[in-house]
N, C-alpha and C positions, 0 to 999 in steps of 0.2 A: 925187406929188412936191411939191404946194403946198403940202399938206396936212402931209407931212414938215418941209418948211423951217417951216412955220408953230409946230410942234411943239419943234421946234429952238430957236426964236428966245424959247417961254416959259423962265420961271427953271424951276427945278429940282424946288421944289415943286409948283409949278402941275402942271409934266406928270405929275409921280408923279400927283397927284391925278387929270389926265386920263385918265390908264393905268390906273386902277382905277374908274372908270365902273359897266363893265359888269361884273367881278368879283364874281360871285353867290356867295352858302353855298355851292352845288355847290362848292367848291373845296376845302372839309373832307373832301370824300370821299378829295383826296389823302393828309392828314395820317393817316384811319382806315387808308386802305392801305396806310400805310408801318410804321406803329406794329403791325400785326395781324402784317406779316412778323416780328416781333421777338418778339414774345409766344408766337406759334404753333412758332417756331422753336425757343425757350427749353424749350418744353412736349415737344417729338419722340421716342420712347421711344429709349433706347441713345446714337446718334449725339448727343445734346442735351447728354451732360456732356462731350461733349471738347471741349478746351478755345477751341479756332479756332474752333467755333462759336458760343460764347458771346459771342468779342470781334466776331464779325460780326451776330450781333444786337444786341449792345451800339451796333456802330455805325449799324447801321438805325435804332435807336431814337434815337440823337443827331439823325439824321437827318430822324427826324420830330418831335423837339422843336423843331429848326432851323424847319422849314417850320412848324410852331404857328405859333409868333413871329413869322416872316415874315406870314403868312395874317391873325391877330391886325390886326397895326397894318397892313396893305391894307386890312382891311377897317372901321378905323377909316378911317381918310382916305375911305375909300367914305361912310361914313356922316356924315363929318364936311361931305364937300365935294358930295356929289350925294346927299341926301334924297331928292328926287324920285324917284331910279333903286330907292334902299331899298324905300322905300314900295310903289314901283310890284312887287318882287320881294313882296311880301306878298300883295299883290291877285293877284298869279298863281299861278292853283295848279299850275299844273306848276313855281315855285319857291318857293312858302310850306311846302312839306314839308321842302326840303332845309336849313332850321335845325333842323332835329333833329341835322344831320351837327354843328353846334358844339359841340351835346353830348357827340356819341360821338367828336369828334376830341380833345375834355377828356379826355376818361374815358380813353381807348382811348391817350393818350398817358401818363396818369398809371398805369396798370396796367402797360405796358410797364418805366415808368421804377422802380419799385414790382421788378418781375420781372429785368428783366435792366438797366438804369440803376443800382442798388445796386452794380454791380461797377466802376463810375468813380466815382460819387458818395459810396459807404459808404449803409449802412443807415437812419443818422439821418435826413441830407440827401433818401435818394428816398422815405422814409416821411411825412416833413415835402411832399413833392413833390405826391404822389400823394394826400396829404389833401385836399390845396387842389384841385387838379384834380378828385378825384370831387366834392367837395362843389358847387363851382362846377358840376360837367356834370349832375351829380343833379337840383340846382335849374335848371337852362337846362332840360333835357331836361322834366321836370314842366309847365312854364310852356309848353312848343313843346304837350306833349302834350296840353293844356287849349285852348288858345290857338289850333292851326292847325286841329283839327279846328271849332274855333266858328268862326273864315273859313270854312270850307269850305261849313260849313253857311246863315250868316248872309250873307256874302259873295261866296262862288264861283261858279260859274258851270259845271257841268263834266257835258259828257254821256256819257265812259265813264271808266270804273273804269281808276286805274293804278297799277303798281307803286309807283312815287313814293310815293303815299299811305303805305307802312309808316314811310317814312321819318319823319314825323312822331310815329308812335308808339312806334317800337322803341326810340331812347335811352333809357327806363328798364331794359329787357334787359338794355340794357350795363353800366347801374346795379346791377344786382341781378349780375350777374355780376362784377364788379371789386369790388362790398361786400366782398365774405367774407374778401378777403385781408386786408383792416384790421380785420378782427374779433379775431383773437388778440392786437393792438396798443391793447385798449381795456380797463377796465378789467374785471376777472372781477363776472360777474353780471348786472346790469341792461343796464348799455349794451350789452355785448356780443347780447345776445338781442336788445336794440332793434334793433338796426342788422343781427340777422339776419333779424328774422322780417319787418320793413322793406325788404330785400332781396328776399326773398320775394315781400311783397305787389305792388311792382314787378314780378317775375317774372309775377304773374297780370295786372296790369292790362296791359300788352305784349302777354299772350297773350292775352285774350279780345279786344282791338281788331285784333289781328293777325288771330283766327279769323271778326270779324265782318268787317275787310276783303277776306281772302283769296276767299272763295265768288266776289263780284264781280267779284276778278281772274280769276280761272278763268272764269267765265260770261263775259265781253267775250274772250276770245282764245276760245273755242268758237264763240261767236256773228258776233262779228265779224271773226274770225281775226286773222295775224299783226299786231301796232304797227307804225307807222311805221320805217321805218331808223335811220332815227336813235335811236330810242326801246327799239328794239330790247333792248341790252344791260342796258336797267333792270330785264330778265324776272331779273337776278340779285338782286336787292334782295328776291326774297321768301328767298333763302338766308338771310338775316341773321338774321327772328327765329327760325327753325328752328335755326342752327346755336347762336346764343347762347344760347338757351332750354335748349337740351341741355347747353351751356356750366355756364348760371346753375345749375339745379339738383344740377348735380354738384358745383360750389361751394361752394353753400349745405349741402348733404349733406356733403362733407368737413370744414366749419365748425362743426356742428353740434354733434358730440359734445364732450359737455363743457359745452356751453353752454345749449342746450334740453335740457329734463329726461327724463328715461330716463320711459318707452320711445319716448320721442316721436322723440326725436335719431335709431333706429334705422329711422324711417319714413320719415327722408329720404333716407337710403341706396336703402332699397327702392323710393321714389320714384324717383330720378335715374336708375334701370334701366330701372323700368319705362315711365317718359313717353322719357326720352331714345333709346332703341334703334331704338321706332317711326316718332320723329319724323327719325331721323337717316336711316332708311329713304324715307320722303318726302322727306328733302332730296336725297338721291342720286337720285330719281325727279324731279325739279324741276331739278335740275343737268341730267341726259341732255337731259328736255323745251326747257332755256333752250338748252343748246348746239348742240342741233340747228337753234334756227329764228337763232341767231343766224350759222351756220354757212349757212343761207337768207337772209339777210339781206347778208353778208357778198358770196355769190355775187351777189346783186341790186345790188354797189354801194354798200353800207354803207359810209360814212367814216372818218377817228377824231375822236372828241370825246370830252368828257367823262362824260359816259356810260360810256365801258369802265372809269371806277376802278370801279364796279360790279360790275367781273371780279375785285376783291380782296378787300375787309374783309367781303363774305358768304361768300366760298368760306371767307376765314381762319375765321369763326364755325366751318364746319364741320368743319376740322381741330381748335382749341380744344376740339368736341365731342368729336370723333373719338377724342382723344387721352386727353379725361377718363375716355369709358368704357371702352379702352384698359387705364387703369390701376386700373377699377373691377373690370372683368372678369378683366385679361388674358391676353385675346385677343389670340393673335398677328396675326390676321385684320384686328383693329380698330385693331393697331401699322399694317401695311401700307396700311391705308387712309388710316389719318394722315400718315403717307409720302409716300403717293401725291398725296391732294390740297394738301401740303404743297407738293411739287415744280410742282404746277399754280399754285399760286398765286404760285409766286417767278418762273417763267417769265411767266406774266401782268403781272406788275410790273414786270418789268426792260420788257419792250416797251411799257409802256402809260407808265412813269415816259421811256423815252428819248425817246417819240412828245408827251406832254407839253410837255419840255423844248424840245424842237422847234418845238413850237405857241407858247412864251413866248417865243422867242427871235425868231421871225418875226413874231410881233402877232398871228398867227390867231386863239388862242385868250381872247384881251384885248378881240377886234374887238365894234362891236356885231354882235347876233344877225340873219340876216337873218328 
C-alpha cells in the first residue's frame, strides 16, 4: 500500500517509466504470436477465402501492429530511463537471446500486414509497410545473430544448453521466409535474384546454428531430465526453426521460377519437398515430446508466465509449413494437418493473450523477477 501511494503521488511520466523497469525483449514474443495467428490464418486451405475470415485476420493483425507500437515506445522509455536494467538483460543469458524476438516481431508483423493488412491499407501502403519492417528486422536480426552468440561465448556464463538459445539465431529464418513475397515487387533480373538467393543464404545460416545448437538441447533434457517449471514451455521454441525452415524454402521455391535460371529454379521445388516433409515430421515428434512434459510440468504446479507465448509463433511456424506443403503436394492429409494445428494455436492464444492481459492489469507480470 506505501509502495502504491508512493507510485501514485509520481507525475505520469515518471511511473510509465517505473512501470517499464523490468519489461524485457521477452515481450516481442506477444507481437510474433499475434501477427503468426493472421498470417497462418490467411494461408488455411478452402475456409481462408471466405470472406469473415479474412476480416478477422485482418483484425488480429491490426492487433498486432497496435501492440508493435505499444511494445516499441515501452521499450524506449526502458532504455531511455533504466540502462542499468538493459544492460543487465544483455549480460543474462537466459535474456540476451530473447532480442532476436525484435526481430521476428518486425518481420512477422510486416508479412502479416504484406498478407492480409493490404485489405485495409490497399497494396501500395502495406507494400511500402512491410519493406520497412523486413529491412529493419533483417538487419536487427543479423546483428542479434553475430552479437548474442559472441556474449554467450565472451561473456556468459551458462552450464546447460537451453532452448532460449534458438532464439538468438532463428530471426534470419523469418528473414528468408517473408523475403520472397517482395521479390516479384523488385525489379526483373539482378535484384530480384539478389534478394532470393540472399534469402536463401539466411535460410542456411539459421539452419546450421540451429542444427549445431539442437544436439545440446536434446543431450541436457536426456541427461539431466525435465527444465525447471517455469522453463518448461520454452521446450516449444525448437518448433520455430523447424516449422519456418519448411516455411522459407517453400517460399523461396515458389519465388524462384522466373527468376533463378532454369534448370536451377526447378531445384528448389524439389528441394522444399524433399528438406521440408522430413523436417515437418520432426517437428510433430518435438510437438508430442514438448506437450507431454509440459503436460508434467503443469500437473507439478507449473504457473502462467511468459514463457507460454512460446505456445504460439513456433506452433504458427508449423502450420505456415504445413500449409505450404499442403499446396505443394495437395495432400488432403497435409490440408487437415494445417487445420488441425491451426485450431491449436488459436486456442493457445486466446488463453495465453486473456492470462496476459490479466497479469498487465494486476502488475504481476511488470513486477520485478523474484
Amino acid at each position: 500500500m506505501v509502495f502504491a501511494a508512493r507510485s501514485l503521488a509520481l507525475p505520469a511520466p515518471r511511473r510509465r517509466a517505473t512501470a517499464v523497469r523490468h519489461l524485457g525483449p521477452n515481450w516481442y514474443a506477444a507481437v510474433m504470436g499475434t501477427a503468426i495467428v493472421a498470417t497462418a490464418g490467411a494461408g488455411l486451405p478452402g475456409p481462408a477465402q471466405e470472406a469473415w475470415l479474412r476480416t478477422v485476420c485482418a483484425a488480429v493483425w491490426a492487433l498486432s501492429s497496435a501492440l508493435l507500437l505499444a511494445l516499441l515506445g515501452a521499450r524506449a522509455l526502458h532504455w531511455t530511463h533504466h540502462r542499468d536494467q538493459a544492460r543487465a538483460h544483455l549480460l543474462d543469458p537466459a535474456m540476451a537471446p530473447f532480442y532476436g524476438c525484435l526481430a521476428m516481431a518486425l518481420l512477422a508483423v510486416g508479412g502479416a500486414t504484406l498478407v492480409v493488412g493490404r485489405d485495409w491499407l490497399g497494396a501500395g501502403p502495406a507494400l511500402a509497410v512491410d519493406t520497412v519492417l523486413f529491412t529493419a528486422g533483417t538487419a536487427v536480426g543479423l546483428v542479434v545473430a553475430v552479437a548474442v552468440p559472441y556474449l554467450m561465448v565472451a561473456r556468459h556464463r551458462m552450464e546447460q544448453a537451453s532452448p532460449v538459445w534458438l532464439l538468438a539465431v532463428v530471426a534470419p529464418m523469418v528473414s528468408a521466409a517473408q523475403g520472397p513475397l517482395l521479390v516479384p515487387h523488385l525489379p526483373a533480373g539482378q535484384p530480384r535474384e539478389t534478394l532470393l538467393l540472399a534469402c536463401f543464404a539466411m535460410f542456411g545460416l539459421s539452419l546450421l546454428a540451429t542444427l549445431a545448437l539442437l544436439p545440446a538441447i536434446l543431450a541436457r533434457l536426456i541427461t539431466a531430465g525435465p527444465p525447471p517449471l517455469p522453463q518448461t514451455p520454452a521446450l516449444f521454441l525448437v518448433l520455430g526453426p523447424l516449422g519456418q525452415s519448411a516455411t522459407a524454402v517453400a517460399a523461396v521455391a515458389n519465388a524462384a521460377t522466373g527468376v533463378v535460371p532454369a534448370p536451377h529454379d526447378r531445384g528448389f521445388g524439389v528441394f522444399a519437398l524433399l528438406y521440408g516433409v522430413p523436417v515437418l515430421g520432426f517437428a510433430l515428434l518435438w510437438l508430442g515430446l514438448s506437450a507431454a512434459l509440459v503436460v508434467r510440468a503443469r500437473r507439478h504446479g507449473m504457473g502462467f508466465g511468459m514463457t507460454w507465448w512460446a505456445f504460439t509463433f513456433p506452433v504458427g511456424t508449423c502450420v505456415t509449413g504445413a500449409e505450404a506443403l499442403a499446396r505443394r503436394t495437395g495432400l488432403v492429409a497435409l490440408d487437415g494437418l494445417a487445420i488441425g494445428l491451426y485450431l491449436l494455436l488459436v486456442a493457445a492464444w486466446a488463453v495465453i493473450a486473456l492470462r496476459t492481459g490479466r497479469g498487465l492489469v494486476s502488475g504481476r507480470l511488470l513486477a520485478a523477477p523474484r
